[in-house]
C-alpha positions as CSV (number, residue, x, y, z in Angstrom):
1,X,-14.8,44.8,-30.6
2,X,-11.4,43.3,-32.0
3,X,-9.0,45.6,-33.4
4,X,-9.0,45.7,-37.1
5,X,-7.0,43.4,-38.9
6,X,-6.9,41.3,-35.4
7,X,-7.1,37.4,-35.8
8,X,-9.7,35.4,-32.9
9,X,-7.2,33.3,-31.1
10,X,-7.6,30.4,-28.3
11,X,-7.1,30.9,-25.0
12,X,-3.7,31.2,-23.7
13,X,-1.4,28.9,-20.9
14,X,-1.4,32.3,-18.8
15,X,-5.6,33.2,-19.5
16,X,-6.8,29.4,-18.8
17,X,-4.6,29.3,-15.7
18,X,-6.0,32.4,-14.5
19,X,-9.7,30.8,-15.6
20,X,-9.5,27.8,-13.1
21,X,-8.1,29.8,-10.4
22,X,-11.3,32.6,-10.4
23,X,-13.6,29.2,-11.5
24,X,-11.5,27.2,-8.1
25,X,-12.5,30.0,-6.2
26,X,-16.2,30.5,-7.1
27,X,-17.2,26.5,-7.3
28,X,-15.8,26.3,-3.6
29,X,-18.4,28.2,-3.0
30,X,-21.3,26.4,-4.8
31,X,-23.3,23.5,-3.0
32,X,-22.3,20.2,-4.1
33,X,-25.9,19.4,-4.5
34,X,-26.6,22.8,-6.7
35,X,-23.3,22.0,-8.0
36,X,-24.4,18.6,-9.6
37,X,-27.8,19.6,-10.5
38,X,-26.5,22.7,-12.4
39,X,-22.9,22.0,-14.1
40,X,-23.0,17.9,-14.8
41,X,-22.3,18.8,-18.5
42,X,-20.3,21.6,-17.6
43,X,-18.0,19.1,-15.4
44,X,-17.9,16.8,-18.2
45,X,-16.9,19.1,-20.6
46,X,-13.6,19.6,-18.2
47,X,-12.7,16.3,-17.8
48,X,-12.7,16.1,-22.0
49,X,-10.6,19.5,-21.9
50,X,-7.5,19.4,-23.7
51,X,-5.2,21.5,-20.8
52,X,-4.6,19.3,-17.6
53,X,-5.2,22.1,-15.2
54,X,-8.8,22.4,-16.1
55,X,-9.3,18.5,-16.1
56,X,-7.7,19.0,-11.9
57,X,-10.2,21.2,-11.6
58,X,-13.4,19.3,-13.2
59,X,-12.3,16.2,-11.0
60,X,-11.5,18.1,-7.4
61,X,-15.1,18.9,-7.5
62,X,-16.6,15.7,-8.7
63,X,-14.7,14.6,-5.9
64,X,-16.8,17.5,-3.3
65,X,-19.7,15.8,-5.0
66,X,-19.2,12.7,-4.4
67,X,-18.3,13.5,-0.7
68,X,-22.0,14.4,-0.1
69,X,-24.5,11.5,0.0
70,X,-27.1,13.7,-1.5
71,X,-25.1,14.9,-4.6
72,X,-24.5,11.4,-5.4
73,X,-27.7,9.6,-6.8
74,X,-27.5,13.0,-9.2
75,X,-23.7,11.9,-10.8
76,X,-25.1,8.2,-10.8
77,X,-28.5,9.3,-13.2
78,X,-25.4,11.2,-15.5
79,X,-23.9,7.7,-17.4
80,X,-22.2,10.3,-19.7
81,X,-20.7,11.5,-16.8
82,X,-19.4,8.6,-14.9
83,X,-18.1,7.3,-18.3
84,X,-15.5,10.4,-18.7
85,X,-14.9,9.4,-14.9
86,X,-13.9,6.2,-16.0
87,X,-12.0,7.2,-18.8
88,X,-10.0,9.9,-16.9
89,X,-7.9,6.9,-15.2
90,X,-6.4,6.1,-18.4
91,X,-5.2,10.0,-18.9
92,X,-1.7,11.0,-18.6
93,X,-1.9,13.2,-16.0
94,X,-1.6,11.0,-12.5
95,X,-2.9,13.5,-10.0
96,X,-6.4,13.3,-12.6
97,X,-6.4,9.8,-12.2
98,X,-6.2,9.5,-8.4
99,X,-8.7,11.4,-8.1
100,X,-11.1,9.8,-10.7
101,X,-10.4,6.8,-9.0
102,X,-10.9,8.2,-5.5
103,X,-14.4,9.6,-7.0
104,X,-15.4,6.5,-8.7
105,X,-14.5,4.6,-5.2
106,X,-16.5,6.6,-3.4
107,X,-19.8,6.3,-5.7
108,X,-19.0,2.3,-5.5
109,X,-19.8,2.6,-1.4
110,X,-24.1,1.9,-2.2
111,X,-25.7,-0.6,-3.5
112,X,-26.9,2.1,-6.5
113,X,-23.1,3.2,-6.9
114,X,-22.3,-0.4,-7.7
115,X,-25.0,-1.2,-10.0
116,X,-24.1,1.4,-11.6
117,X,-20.4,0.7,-12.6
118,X,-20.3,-3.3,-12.8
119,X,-24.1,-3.8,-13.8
120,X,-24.4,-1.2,-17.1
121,X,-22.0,-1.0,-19.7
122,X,-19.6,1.1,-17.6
123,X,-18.2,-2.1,-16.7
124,X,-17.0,-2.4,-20.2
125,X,-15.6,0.9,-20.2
126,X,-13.5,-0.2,-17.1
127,X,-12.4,-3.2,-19.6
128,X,-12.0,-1.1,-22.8
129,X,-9.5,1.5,-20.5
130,X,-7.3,-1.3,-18.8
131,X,-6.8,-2.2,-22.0
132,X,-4.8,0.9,-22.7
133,X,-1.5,-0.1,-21.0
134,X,0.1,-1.9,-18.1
135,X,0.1,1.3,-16.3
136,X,-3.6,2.2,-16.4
137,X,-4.3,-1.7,-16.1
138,X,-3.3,-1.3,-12.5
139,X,-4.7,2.1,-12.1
140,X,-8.5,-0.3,-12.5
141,X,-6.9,-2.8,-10.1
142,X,-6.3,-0.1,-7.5
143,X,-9.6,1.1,-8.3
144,X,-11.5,-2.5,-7.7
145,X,-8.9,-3.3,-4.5
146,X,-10.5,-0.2,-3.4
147,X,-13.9,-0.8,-3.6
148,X,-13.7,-4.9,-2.6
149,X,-12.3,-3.7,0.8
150,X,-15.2,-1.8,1.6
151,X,-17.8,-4.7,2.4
152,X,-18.5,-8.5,1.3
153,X,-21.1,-7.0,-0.7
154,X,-18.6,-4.8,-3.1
155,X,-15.8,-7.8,-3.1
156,X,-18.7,-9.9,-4.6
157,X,-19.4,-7.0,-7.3
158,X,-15.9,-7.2,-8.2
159,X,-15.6,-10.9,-7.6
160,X,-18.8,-11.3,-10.6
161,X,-17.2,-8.9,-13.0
162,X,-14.2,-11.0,-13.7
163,X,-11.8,-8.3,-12.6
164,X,-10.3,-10.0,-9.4
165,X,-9.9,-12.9,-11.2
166,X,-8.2,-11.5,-14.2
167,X,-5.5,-9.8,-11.3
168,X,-4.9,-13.0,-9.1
169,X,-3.7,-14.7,-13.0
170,X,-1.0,-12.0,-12.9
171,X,0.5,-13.7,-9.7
172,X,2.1,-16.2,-11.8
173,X,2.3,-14.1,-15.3
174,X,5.4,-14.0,-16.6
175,X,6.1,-10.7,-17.0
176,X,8.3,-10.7,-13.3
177,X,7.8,-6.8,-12.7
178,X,4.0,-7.2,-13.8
179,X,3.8,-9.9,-11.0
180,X,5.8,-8.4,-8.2
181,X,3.2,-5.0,-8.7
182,X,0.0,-8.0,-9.0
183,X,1.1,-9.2,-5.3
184,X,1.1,-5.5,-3.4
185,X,-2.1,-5.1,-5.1
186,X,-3.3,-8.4,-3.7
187,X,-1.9,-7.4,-0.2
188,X,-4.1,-4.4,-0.2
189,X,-7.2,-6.7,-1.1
190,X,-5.8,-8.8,2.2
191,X,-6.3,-5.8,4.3
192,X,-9.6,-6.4,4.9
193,X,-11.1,-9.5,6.8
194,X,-13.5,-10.4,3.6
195,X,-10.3,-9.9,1.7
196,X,-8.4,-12.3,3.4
197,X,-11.6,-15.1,3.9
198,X,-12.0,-14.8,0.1
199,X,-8.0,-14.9,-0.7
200,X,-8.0,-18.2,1.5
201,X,-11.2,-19.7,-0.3
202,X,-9.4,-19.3,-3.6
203,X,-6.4,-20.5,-2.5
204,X,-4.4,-17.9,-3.4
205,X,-2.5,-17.1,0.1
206,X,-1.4,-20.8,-0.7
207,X,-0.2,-19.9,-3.5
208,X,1.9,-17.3,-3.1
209,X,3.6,-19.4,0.1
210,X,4.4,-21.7,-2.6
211,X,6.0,-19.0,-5.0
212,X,8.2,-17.9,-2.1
213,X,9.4,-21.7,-2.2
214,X,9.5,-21.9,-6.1
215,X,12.2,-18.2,-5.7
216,X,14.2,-20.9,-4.9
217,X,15.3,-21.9,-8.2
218,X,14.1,-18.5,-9.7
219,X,17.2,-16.4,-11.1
220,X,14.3,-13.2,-11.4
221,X,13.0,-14.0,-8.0
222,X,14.5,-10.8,-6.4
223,X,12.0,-9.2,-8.3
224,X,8.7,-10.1,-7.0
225,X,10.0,-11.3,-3.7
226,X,10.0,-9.4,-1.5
227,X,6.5,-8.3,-2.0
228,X,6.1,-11.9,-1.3
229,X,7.3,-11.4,2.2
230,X,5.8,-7.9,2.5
231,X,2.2,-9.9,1.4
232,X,2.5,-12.3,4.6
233,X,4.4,-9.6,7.0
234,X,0.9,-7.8,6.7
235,X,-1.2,-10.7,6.7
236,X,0.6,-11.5,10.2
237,X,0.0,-8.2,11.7
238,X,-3.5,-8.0,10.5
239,X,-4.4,-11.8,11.4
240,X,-2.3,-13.8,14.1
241,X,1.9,-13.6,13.8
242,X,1.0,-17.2,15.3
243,X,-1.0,-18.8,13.1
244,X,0.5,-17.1,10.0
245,X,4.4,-18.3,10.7
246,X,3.0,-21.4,11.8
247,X,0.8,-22.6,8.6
248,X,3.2,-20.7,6.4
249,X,6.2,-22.0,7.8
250,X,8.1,-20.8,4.2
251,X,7.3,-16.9,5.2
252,X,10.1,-17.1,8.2
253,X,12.5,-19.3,7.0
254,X,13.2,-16.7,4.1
255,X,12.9,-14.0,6.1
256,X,15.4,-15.6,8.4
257,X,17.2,-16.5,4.7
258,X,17.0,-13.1,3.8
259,X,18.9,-11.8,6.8
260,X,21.5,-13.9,6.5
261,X,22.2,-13.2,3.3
262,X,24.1,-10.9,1.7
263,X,22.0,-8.8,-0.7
264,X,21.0,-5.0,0.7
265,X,18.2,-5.1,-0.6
266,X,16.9,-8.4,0.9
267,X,18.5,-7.8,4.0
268,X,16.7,-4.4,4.2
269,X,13.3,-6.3,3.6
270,X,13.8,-9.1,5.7
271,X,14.6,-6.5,9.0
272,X,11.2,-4.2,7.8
273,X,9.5,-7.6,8.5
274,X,11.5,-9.0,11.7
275,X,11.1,-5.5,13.0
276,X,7.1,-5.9,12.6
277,X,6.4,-9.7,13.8
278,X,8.5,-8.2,16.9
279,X,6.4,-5.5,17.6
280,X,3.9,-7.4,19.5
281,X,4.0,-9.9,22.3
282,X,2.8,-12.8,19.9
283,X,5.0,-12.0,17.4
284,X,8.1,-12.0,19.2
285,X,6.6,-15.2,20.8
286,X,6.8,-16.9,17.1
287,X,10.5,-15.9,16.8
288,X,11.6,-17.1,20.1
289,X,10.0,-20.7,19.0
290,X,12.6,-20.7,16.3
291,X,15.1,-21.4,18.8
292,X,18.8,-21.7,17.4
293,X,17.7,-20.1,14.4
294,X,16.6,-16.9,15.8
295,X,19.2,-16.9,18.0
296,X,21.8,-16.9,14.7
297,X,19.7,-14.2,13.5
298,X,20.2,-11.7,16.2
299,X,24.0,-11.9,16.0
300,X,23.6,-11.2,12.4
301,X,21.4,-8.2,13.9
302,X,24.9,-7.5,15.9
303,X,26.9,-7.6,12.7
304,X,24.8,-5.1,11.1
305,X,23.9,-2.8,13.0
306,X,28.0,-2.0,13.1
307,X,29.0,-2.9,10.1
308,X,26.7,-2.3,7.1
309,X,25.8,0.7,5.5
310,X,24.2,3.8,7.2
311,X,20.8,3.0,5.4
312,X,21.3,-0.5,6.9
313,X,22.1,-0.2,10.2
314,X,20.0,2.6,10.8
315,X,16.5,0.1,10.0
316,X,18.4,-2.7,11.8
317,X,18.7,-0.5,15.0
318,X,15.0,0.3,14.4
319,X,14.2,-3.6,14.3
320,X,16.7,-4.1,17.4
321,X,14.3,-1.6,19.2
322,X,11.0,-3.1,18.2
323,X,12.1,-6.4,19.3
324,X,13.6,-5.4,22.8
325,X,10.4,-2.8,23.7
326,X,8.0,-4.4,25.6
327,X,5.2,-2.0,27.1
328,X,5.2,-1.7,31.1
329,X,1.5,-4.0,31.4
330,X,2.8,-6.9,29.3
331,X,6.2,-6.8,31.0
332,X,6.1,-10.0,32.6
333,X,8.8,-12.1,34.5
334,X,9.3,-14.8,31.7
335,X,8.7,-12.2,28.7
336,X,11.8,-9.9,30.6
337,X,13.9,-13.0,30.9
338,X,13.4,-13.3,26.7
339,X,14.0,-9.9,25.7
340,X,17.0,-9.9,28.1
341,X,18.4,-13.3,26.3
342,X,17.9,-11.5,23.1
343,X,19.7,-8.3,24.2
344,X,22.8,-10.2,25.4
345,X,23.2,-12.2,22.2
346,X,23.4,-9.3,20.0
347,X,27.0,-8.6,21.0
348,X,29.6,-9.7,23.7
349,X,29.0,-6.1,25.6
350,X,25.9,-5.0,24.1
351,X,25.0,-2.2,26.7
352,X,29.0,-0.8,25.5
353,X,28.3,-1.0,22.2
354,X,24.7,0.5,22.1
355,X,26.1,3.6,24.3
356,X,29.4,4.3,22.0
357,X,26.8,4.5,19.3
358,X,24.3,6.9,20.7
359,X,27.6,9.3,21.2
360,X,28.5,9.1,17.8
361,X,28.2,12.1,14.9
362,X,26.2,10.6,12.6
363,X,22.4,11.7,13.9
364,X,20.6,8.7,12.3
365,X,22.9,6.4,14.0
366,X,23.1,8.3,17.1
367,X,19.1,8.1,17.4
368,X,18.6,4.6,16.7
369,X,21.0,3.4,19.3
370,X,19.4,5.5,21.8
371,X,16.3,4.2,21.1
372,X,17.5,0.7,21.8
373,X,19.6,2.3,24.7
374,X,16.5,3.3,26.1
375,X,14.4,0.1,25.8
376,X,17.1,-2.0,27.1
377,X,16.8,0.5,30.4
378,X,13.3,0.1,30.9
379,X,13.3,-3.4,29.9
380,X,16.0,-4.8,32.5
381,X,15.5,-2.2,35.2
């Protein structure tokens, strides 16, 4: 009974906070399989609830669902449900959307899973949501990037709904923040070797060598990129650093470029990517095929690694380390000879310098240097 004269009331912030934590605690214990049979309307209900904390808690358990492969034909016979799945990526709340695109990602890994989202009307749901904002547009790319690196049989899902094809046009959009964010999704579809056969096919990795040439005479270039430099210092690592610098011959040069110059930001990229190409026998096999060019680039490594700023110096005494470290069963006489080369034209007295660095205050320059310090011992021991 209510008190007289008492008015019914909604819950409050403090009672529906208190309600998810006692429901957290008691779903936890639920089988996802009993869990899907029982509350799929239930679960949907939360995800169309008004307070954020109970949509968190509809989704973390679609996502325990989801994780079991005998839970999951039961969300894909629930259309009603998928479709507040789908519609949960356009929501406000981030953390909801992750995980709705974690969950739909997830369902996407069967053939059933698939069907479901790009062969039914859910696929115009995806379309009807992206068209929301730029934000949630690229909250569906992440989504499709997701589930085309599973297998060539999901890229071709993705390929046949017109969604991939509707991203790779935003490489050259003109919206220059719209196409930098286009390119690091593109580099996560190249993570995967059916990524990168179908990137080739459609001559996009072309493409975007060609964009780094067009920054040229791009006043917004610095924009978009470095993601253009990030895109092929992955696709190096993940492929051959070889064949990569080789038949991209751009992607060095304006690393190289990059270096040289004077713009932090650029600089900082360009020493991520030298740093990685160095990292493995091949890749620092590429640089030393530069020649004089290289060789101009390690003094510049010299100059900055003393006279930049901490941030700087610190990722260009990481770099210094990557190139120098070579482990003990590839150290061979004529790789030794190039590191040592290398080591030597960084500065006049490099084994000087490095030391007076690793007994300096500043911990994140005193690290680095040792790092280098170290290398450089094992290396010409």
């Amino acid at each position: 009974m209510r008190p007289r004269g008492s008015k019914e009331k909604g819950l409050g912030r403090e009672q529906i906070d208190t309600s998810v934590a006692i429901l957290d605690r008691l779903l936890q214990a639920l089988d996802p399989v009993y869990l899907a049979q029982n509350f799929r309307v239930e679960l949907q209900k939360g995800l169309q609830h008004s307070d954020d904390n109970v949509k968190i808690l509809a989704m973390s358990q679609i996502g325990r669902i989801v994780e079991n492969t005998d839970a999951v034909p039961i969300i894909l016979s629930s259309p009603e449900l998928l479709k507040e799945m789908i519609h949960s990526i356009g929501g406000k709340k981030i953390s909801v959307a992750k995980e709705a695109i974690k969950s739909l990602s997830r369902v996407s890994q069967s053939k059933a899973g698939l069907d479901a989202l790009f062969m039914t009307n859910m696929l115009q749901d995806l379309k009807d949501v992206m068209a929301t904002n730029d934000v949630v547009r690229y909250r569906i790319y992440e989504l499709v990037v997701e589930i085309s690196s599973v297998s060539p049989v999901s890229l071709d899902y993705c390929g046949n709904s017109g969604l991939i094809t509707q991203l790779l046009s935003e490489l050259t959009g003109d919206d220059v923040l719209i196409r930098a964010t286009a390119i690091e999704m593109v580099t996560g579809l190249a993570q995967s070797q059916h990524g990168r056969q179908y990137l080739a096919q459609q001559g996009i990795i072309d493409r975007i060598s060609n964009m780094i040439i067009g920054a040229e005479s791009d006043p917004f270039s610095g924009f978009y990129l470095p993601n253009l430099v990030k895109f092929f210092g992955n696709l190096a690592m993940v492929d051959s650093p070889q064949q990569i610098c080789e038949r991209y011959p751009a992607f060095i040069a304006k690393v190289f470029e990059m270096i040289e110059g004077q713009e932090p930001t650029m600089i900082g990229v360009g020493l991520d990517t030298i740093g990685i190409l160095g990292s493995c026998v091949e890749g620092k096999q590429v640089l030393h095929k530069t020649g004089r060019n290289f060789q101009e680039v390690l003094r510049r490594l010299g100059s900055i690694s003393c006279n930049a700023s901490t941030d700087l110096r610190v990722r260009c005494l990481d770099t210094i380390a990557s190139l120098l470290s070579l482990p003990n069963d590839q150290q061979t006489e004529d790789l030794l000879a190039m590191t040592e080369t290398w080591f030597h034209t960084l500065h006049s007295h490099p084994m000087e310098t490095f030391c007076n660095m690793s007994s300096q205050p500043f911990p994140e320059i005193h690290i680095g240097a040792l790092k280098i310090f170290t290398v450089s011992l094992l290396s010409l021991a």
